[in-house]
N, C-alpha and C positions, 0 to 999 in steps of 0.2 A: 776330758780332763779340764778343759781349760773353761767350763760353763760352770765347773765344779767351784774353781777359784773363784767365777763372780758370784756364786753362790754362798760361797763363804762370808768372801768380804759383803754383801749383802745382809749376812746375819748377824758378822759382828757389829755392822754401821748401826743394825737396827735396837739390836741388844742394848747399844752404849747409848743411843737415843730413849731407850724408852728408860732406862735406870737413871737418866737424866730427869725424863719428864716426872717420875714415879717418887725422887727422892730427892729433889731440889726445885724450889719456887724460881720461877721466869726471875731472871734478873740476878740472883744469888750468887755470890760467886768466893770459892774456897778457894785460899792460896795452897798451891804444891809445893811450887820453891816461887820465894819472895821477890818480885822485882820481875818475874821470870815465865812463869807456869800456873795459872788458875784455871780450875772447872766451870767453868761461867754458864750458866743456863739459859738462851740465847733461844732469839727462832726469827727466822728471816722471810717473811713473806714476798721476796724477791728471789733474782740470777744473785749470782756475787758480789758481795757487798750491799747488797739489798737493792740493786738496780731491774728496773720494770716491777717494780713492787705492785703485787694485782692481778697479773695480767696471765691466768691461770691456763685458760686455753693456750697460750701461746705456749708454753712450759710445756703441758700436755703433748704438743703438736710435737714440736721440736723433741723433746726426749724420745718418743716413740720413733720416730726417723732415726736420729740417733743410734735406739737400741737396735733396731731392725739393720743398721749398715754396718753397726760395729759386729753382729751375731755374725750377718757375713764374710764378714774380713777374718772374724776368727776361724770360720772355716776353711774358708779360703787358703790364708795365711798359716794357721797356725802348726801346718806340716812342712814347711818349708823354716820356719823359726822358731822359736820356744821361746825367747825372747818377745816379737812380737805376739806370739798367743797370748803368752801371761800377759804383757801391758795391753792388750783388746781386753782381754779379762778383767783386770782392773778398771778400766774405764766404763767397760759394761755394769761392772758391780756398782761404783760410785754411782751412775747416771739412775743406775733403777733404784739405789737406795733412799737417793733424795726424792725420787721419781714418789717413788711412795711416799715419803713423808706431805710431799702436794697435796698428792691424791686424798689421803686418807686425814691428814693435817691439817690443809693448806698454805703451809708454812713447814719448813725447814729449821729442824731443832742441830742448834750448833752448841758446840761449849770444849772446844780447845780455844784456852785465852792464852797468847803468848803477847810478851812485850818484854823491848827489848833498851833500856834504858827510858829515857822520854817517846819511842815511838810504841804504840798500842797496835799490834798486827789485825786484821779481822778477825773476828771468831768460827771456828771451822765444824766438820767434823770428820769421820773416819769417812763417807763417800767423799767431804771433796779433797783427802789424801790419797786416796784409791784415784781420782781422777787425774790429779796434779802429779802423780808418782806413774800412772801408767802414760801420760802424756809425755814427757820426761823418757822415759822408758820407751815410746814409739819412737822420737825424734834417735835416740841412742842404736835400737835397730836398722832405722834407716841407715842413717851414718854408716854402720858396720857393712851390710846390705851393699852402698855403694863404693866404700873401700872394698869390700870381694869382689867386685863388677870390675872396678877399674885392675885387680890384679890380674883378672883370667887375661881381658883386653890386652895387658904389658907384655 
């Protein structure tokens, strides 16, 4: 079930990326709500915030580790929590979504433009909220994880 989830988010990442590439020029960018929300068409040939810009094998390297420890953890894990399944699933999704935009890319198509008076957020997409929301969502299982540890102990 839980390979199913990054399968998902997978298809939406990829979907919302290619309806990007297909009907909006690099740069372009449509207000949602004013001051607040634009679709900005974006591509990052970098990690986050466009940092190691280049440096492709290292991407390659690192994602595939990645993917290969998070599949395990979801097996591992994901009978014991539902919680952590889903957020290993989420982060598995994110990692291969962008994973592929590399590969097949070499660049990373973003376009959630948020900004929030004078500050301008980085520009995103649906893998790295899959990432950021199951990373979030690991730390929250932990926590729970050793709050029930310390209760049995009491």
């Amino acid at each position: 079930m839980y390979f199913i989830i990054a399968i998902i988010a997978v298809i939406i990442d990829q979907l919302t990326k290619l309806a990007v590439v297909k009907n909006m020029t690099e740069g372009e960018s449509i207000p949602i709500i004013d001051n607040f929300f634009y679709l900005s068409s974006h591509r990052n040939r970098g990690a986050a915030w466009g940092i190691l810009e280049g440096h492709f094998w290292f991407f390659y390297l690192v994602t595939a580790i990645v993917i290969v420890i998070v599949s395990y953890y979801i097996v591992k894990y994901s009978k014991e929590s539902k919680l952590m399944g889903t957020s290993l699933a989420l982060v598995l999704g994110g990692a291969v979504g962008n994973f592929i935009d590399r590969l097949f890319r070499k660049e990373v198509v973003d376009f959630v433009d948020t900004r929030f008076g004078d500050y301008h957020y980085p520009i995103f997409n649906v893998a790295d909220s899959c990432l950021v929301v199951g990373v979030i969502l690991i730390i929250i299982a932990m926590l729970l994880d050793e709050r029930k540890k310390g209760r049995k102990e009491t």
